[in-house]
TORMARZA-998282 format. One record per atom (N, C-alpha, C): x, y, z. Coordinates in steps of 0.2 Angstrom, whole numbers, padded with zeros to 4 digits, always signed. Layout:
BEGIN
XYZ...
//
This chain:
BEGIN
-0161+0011+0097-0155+0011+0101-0153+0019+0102-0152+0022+0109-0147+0028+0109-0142+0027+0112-0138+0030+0105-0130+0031+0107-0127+0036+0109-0122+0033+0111-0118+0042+0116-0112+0040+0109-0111+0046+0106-0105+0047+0103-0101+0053+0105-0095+0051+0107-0088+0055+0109-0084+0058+0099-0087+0063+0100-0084+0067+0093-0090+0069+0084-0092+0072+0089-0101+0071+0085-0100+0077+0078-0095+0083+0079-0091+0086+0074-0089+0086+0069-0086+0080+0070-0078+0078+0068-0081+0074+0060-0076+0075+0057-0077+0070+0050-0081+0063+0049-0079+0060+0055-0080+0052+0056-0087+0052+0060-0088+0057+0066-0091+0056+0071-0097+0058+0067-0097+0065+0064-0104+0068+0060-0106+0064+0057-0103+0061+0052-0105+0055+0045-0108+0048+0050-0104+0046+0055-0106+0040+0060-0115+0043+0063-0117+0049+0064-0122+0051+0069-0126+0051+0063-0125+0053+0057-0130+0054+0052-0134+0048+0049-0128+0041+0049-0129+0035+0047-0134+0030+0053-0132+0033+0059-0135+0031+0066-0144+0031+0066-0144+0039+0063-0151+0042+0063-0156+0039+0058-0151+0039+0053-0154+0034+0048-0157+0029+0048-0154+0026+0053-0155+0019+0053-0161+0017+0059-0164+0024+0061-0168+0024+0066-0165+0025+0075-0161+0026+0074-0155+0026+0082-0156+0033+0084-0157+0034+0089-0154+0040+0093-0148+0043+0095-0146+0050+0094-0137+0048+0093-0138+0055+0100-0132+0053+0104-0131+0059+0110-0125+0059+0109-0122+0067+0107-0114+0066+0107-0109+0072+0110-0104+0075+0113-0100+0078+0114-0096+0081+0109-0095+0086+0109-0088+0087+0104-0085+0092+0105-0077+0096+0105-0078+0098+0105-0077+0107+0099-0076+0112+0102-0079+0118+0098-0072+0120+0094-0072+0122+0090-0078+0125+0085-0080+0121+0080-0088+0123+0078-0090+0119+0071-0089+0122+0066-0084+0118+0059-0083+0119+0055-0089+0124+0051-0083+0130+0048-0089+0132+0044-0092+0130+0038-0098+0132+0037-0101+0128+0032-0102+0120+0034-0101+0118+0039-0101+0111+0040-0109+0108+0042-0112+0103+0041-0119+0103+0039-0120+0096+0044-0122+0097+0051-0125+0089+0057-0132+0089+0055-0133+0082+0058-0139+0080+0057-0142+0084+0063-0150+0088+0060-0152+0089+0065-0156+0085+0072-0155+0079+0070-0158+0077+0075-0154+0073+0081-0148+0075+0082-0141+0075+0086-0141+0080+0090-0143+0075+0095-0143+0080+0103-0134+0082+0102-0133+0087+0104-0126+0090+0102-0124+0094+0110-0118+0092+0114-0117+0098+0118-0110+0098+0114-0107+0106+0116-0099+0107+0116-0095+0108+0123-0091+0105+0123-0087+0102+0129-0083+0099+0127-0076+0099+0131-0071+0093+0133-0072+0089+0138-0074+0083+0135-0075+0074+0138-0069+0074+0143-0062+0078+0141-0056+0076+0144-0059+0078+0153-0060+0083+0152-0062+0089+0160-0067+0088+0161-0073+0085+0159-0078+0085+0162-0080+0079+0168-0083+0081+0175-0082+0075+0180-0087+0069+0179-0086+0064+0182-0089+0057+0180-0096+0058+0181-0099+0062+0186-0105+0065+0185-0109+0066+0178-0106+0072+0176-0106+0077+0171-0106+0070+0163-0104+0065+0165-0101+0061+0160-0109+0054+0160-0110+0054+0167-0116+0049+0167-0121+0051+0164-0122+0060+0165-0128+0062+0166-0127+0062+0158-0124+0063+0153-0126+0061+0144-0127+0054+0145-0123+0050+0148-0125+0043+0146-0132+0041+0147-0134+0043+0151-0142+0042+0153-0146+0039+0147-0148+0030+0151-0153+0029+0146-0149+0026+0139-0144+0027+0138-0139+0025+0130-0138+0016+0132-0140+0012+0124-0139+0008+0126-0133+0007+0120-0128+0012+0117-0123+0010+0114-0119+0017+0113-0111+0017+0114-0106+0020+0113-0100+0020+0108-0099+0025+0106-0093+0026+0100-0091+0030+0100-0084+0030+0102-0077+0033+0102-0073+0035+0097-0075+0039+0095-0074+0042+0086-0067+0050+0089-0064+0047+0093-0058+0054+0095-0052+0053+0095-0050+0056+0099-0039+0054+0098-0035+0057+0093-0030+0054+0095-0027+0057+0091-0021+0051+0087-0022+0053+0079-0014+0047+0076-0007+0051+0076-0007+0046+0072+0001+0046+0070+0005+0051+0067+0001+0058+0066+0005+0063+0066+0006+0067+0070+0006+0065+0073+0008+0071+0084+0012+0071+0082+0016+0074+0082+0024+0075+0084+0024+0079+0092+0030+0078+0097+0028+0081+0105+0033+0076+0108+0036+0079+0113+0041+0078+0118+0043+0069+0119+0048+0067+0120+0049+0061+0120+0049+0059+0128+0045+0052+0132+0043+0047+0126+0035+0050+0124+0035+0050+0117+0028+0051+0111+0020+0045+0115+0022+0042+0118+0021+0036+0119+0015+0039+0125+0017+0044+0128+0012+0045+0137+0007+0049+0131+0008+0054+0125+0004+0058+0125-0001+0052+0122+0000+0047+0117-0004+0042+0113-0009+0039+0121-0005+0037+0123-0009+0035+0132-0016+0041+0134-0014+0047+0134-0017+0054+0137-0022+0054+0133-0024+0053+0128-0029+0056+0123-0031+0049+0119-0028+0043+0120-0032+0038+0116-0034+0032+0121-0029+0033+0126-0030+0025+0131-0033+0025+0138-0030+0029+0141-0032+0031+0146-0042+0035+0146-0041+0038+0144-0051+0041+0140-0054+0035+0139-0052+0031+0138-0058+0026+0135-0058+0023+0138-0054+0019+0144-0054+0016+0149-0059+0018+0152-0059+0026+0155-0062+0031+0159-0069+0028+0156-0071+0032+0151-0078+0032+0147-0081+0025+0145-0078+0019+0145-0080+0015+0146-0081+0010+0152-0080+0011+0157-0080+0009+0166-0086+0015+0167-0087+0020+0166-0093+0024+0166-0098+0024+0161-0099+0020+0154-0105+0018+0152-0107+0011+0153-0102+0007+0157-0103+0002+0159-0109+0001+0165-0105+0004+0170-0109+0008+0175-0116+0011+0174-0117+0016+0167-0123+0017+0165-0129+0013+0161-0125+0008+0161-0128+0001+0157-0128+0001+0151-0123+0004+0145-0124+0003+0139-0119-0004+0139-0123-0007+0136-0120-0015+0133-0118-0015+0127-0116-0009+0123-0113-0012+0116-0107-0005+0114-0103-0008+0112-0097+0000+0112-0094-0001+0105-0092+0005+0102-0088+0004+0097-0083+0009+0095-0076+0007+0096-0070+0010+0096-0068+0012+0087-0066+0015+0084-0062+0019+0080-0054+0018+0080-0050+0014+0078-0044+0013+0080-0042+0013+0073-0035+0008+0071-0030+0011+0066-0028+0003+0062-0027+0003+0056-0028-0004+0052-0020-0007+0054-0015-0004+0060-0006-0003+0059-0010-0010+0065-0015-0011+0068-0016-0016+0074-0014-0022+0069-0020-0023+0065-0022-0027+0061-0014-0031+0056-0009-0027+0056-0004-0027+0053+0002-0030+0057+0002-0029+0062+0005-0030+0068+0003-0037+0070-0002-0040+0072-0005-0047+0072-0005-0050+0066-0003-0048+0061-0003-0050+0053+0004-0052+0052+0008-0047+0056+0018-0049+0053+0020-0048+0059+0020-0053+0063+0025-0053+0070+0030-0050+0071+0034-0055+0065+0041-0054+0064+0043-0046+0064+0038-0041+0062+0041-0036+0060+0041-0030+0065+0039-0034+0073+0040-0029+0078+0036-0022+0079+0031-0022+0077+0029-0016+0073+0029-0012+0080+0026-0015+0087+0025-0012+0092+0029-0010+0095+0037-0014+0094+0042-0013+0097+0048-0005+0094+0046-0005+0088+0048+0002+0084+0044+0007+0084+0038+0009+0086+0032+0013+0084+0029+0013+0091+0028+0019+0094+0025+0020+0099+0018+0021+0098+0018+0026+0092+0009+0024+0089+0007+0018+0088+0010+0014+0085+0008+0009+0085+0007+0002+0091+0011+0004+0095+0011+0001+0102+0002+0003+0106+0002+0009+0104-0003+0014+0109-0009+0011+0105-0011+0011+0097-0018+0004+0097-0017-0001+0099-0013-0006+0099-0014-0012+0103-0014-0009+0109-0011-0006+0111-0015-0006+0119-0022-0003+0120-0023+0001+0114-0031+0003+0115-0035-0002+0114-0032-0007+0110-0036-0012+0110-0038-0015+0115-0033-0018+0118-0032-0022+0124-0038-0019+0130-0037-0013+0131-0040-0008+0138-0049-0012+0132-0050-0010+0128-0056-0011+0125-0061-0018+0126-0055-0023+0122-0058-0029+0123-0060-0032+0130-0056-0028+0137-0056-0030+0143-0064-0027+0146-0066-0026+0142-0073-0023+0144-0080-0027+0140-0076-0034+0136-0081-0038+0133-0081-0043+0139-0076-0043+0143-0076-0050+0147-0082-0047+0153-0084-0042+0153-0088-0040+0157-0097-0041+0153-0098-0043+0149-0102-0043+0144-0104-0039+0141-0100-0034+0139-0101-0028+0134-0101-0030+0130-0104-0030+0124-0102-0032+0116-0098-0027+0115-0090-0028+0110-0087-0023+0110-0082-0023+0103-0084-0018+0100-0080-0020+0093-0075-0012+0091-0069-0016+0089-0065-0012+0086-0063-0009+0082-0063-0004+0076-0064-0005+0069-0055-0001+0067-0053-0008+0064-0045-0006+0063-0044-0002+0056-0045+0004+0056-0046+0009+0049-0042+0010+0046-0041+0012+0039-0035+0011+0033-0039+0020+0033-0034+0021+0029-0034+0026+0024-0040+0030+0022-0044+0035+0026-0049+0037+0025-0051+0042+0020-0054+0043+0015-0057+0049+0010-0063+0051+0009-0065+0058+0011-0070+0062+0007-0068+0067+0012-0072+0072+0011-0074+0079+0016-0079+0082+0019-0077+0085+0024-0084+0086+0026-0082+0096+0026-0085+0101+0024-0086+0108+0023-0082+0110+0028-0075+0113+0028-0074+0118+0033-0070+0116+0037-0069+0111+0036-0063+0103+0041-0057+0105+0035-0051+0105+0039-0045+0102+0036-0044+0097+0034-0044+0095+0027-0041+0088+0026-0033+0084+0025-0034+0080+0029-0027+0075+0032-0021+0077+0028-0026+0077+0022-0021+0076+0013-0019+0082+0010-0018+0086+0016-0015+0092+0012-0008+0093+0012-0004+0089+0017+0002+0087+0017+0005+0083+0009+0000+0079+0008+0002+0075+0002+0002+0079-0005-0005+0084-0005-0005+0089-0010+0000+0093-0009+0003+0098-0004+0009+0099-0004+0015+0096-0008+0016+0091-0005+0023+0086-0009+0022+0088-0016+0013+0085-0017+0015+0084-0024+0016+0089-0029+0016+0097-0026+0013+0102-0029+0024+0103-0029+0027+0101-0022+0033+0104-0023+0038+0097-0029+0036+0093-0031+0038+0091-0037+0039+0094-0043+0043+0095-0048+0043+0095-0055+0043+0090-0059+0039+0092-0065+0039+0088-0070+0036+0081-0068+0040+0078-0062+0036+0071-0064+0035+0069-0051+0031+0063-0053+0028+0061-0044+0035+0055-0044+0039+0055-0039+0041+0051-0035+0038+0047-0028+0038+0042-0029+0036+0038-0023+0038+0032-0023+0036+0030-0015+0037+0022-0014+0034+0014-0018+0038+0010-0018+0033+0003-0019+0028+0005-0014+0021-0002-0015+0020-0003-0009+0010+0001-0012+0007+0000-0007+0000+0003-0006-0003+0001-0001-0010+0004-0001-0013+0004+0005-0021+0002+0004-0025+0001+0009-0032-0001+0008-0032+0007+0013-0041+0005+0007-0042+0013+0011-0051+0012+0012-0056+0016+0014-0062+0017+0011-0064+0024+0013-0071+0025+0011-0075+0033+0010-0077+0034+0019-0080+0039+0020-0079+0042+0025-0088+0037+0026-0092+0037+0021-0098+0035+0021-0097+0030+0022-0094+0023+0022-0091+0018+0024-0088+0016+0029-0084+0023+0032-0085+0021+0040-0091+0022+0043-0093+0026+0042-0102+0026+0047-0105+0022+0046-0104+0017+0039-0107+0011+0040-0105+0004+0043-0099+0005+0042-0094+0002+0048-0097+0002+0058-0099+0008+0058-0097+0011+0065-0104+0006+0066-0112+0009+0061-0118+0010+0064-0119+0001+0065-0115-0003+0059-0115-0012+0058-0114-0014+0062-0107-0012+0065-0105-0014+0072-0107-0015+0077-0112-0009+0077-0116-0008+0085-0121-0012+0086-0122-0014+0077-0130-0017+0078-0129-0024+0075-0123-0027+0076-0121-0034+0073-0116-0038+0078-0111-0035+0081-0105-0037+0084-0110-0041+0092-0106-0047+0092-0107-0050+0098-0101-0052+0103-0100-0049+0109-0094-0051+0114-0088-0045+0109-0082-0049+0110-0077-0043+0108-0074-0043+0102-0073-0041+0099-0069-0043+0090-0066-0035+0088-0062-0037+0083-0057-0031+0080-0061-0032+0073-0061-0028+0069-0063-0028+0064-0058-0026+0059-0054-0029+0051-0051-0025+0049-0052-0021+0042-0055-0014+0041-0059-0011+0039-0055-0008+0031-0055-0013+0028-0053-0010+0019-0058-0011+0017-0061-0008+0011-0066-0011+0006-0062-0012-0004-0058-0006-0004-0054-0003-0009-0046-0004-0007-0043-0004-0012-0036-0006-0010-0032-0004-0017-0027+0002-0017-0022+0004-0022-0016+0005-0022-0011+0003-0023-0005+0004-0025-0004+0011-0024+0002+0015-0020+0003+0019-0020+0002+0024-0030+0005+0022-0036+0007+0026-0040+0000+0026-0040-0007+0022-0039-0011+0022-0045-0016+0028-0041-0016+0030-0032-0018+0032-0029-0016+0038-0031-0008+0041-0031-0006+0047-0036-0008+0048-0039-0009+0045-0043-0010+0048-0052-0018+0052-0052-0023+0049-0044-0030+0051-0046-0030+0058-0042-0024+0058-0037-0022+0064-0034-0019+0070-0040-0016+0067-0041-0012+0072-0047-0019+0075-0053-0023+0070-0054-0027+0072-0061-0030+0078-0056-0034+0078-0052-0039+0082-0048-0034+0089-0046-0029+0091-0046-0026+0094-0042-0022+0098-0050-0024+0095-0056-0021+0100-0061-0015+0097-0065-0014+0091-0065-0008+0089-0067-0010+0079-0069-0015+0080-0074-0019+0072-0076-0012+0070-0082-0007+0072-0084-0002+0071-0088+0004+0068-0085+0005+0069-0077+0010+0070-0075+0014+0064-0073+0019+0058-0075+0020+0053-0074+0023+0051-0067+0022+0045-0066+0025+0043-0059+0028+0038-0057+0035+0038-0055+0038+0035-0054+0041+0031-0049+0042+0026-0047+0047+0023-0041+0054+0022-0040+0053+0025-0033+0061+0026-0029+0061+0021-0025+0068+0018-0025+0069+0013-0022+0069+0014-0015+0069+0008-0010+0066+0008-0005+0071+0014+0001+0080+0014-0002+0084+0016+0002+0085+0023+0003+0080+0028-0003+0079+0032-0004+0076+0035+0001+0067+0033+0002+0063+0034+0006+0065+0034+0015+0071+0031+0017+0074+0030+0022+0079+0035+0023+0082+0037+0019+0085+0042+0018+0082+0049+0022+0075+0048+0017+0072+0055+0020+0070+0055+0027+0068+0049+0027+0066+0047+0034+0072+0050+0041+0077+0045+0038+0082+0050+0043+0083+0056+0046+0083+0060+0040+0081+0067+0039+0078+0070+0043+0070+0068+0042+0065+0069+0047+0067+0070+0053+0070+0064+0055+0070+0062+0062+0079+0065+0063+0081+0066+0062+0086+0070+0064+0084+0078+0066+0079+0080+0062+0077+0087+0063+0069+0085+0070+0069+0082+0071+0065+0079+0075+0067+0079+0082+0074+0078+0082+0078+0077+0089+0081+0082+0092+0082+0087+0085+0086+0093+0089+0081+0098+0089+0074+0097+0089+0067+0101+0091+0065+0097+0099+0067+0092+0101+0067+0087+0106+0059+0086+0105+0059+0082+0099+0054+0078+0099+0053+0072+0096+0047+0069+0098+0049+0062+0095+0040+0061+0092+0038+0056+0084+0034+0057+0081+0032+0048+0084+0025+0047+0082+0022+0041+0083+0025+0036+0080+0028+0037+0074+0034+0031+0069+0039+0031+0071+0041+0027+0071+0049+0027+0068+0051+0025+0063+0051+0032+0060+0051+0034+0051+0056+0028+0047+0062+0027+0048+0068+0024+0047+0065+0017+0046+0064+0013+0050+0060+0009+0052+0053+0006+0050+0049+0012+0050+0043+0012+0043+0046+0013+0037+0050+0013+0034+0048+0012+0025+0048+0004+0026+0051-0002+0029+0047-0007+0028+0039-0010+0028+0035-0005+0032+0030-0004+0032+0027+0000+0023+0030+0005+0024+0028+0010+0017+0028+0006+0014+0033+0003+0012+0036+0000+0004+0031-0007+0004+0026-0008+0007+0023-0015+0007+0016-0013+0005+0012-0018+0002+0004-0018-0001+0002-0020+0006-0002-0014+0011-0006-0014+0016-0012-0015+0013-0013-0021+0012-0020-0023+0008-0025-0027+0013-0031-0026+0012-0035-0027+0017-0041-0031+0015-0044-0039+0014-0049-0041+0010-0054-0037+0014-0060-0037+0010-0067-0035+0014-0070-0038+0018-0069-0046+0017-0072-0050+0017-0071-0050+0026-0066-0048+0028-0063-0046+0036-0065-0042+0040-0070-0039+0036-0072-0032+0043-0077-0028+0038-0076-0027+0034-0084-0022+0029-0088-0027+0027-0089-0032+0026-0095-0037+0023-0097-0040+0029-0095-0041+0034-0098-0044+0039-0105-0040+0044-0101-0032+0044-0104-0027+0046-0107-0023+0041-0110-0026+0034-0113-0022+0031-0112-0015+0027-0106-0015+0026-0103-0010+0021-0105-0010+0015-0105-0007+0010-0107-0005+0006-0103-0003+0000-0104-0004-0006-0098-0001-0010-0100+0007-0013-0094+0012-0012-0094+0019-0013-0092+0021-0018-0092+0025-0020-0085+0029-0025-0081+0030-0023-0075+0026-0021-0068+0029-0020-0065+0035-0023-0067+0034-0030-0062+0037-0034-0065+0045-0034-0071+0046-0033-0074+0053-0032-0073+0055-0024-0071+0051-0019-0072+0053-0014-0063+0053-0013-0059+0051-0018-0052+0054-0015-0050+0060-0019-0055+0062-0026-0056+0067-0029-0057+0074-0025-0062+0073-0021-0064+0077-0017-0058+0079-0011-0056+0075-0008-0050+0074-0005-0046+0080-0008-0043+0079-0013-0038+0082-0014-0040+0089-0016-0043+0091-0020-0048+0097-0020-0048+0100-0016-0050+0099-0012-0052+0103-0005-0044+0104-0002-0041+0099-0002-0035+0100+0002-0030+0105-0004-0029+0108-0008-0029+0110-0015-0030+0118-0012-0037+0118-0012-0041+0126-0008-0040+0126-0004-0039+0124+0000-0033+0126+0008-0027+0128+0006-0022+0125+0002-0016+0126+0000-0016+0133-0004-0020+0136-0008-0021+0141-0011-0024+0145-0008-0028+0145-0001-0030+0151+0003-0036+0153+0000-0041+0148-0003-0047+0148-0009-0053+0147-0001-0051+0143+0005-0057+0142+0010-0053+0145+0014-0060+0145+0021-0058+0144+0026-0058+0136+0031-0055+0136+0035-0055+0128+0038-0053+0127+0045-0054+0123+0049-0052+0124+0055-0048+0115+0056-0043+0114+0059-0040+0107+0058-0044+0100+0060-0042+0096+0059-0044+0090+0063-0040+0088+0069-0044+0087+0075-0041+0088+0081-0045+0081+0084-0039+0081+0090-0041+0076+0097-0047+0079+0100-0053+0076+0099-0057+0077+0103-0059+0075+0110
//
């Protein structure tokens, strides 16, 4: 199979083209510049640097040429923060693009596509009751990239969504997500507070096996919901805290009113910069405070996941993010591509 991959760089996209090539697949992808230094692609990844965004539907066919599958490994989550409503930019960079890019590999005959999207879908169709779309703009903005995606199986596309948790490893030279977390944990004394509540997560190498499963298993349109591993928030610190200098350090639970608290905070200082974030913080600790648990059996075994080292692959995670904090590497961020 040759795939056209939108984000061939990136954490996701490089680990996904590697797992592709592997598997005997031709991968053609866009990305855009710079490459991480120290960063290691497969060489046999046709690679242009460009933005997808400005590039005309021409310019767009002419890579698709010949592909008989697509994967949308770009966007941007639920850390933007940006003018209110938050909601046009989640449109500009996740919904709208893939609409475009998909109406043009349709066009150029690719029949199989595979989206990257966020496990908050999954969770949403999971707990009605809890409006999740109606508080959260980011969260609104994957259901509707769902929606724009599916709409393209009714034309006979096979087309599969992969609703991702919590990702961990590194790739050389990329900014990791979790530097903010290392941060926190680093301005604590003495001991980690946090929320009830956890998350399903997997390794980076377990999405590219996700992505590659996908393309070469999914029939017509389906969501997939991609955990493999699943831990409680304190037990998820504690592997963060050993790796990071502090294997002694104990950790405790704040009740839920607490974390709403700061929430507030947030977003009060969030208003008077006139901006508005993908959550709504206040809002989301009902979210936080709950085990976002995800069986395998739902989206990784179906598509041939495989089991990782979580626990060296969030090790990594936090190290690295650690050497960033200390001014130990150099890094360039992770971006909407």
């Amino acid at each position: 199979m040759k795939v056209f991959l939108i984000g061939g760089t990136g954490l996701l996209g490089s680990e996904a083209a590697r797992e592709l090539i592997r598997r005997g697949h031709e991968v053609v992808s866009i990305a855009l510049p710079p490459l991480p230094e120290g960063a290691v692609l497969p060489p046999e990844m046709k690679l242009s640097f460009g933005n997808y965004l400005t590039m005309t539907d021409d310019e767009l066919r002419a890579q698709m040429a010949g592909c008989d599958g697509f994967v949308f490994a770009a966007g941007v989550d639920e850390r933007v923060e940006g003018p209110a409503p938050i909601y046009e930019m989640f449109r500009k960079y996740n919904i709208d693009p893939l609409r475009r890019l998909l109406t043009l590999a349709r066009e150029a005959g690719v029949r199989r596509a595979t989206v990257l999207g966020s496990y908050f879908s999954h969770f949403d169709k999971k707990w009605p009751e809890m409006k999740l779309t109606h508080w959260h703009p980011y969260i609104r903005s994957r259901r509707d990239q769902e929606a724009v995606a599916l709409s393209f199986a009714e034309g006979g596309m096979d087309v599969a969504v992969l609703e991702l948790p919590y990702i961990f490893g590194t790739q050389p030279g990329r900014k990791p997500v979790w530097v903010f977390l290392v941060e926190m944990l680093l301005s604590m004394k003495g001991a980690t507070f946090y929320t009830r509540g956890g998350t399903a997560m997997v390794t980076v190498r377990q999405v590219a096996q996700a992505v590659a499963g996908a393309l070469e298993r999914n029939r017509g349109g389906a969501c997939y919901p991609i955990g493999y591993y699943n831990l409680r928030w304190k037990d998820l610190l504690r592997v963060f805290n050993r790796n990071i200098g502090y294997p002694d350090r104990p950790t405790f639970t704040i009740p839920d009113w607490m974390f709403a608290l700061t929430a507030r905070g947030i977003m009060r200082s969030q208003r008077k910069k006139g901006l508005e974030g993908g959550l709504q913080l206040v809002k989301y600790t009902a979210l936080q405070c709950r085990e976002l648990f995800i069986d395998p059996s739902l989206g990784c075994l179906p598509l041939g996941v495989e089991p990782d080292d979580i626990q060296a692959a969030i090790g990594e995670s936090a190290r690295l993010s650690l050497d960033v904090i200390r001014g130990r590497v150099r890094t360039v961020g992770m971006k909407g591509e």
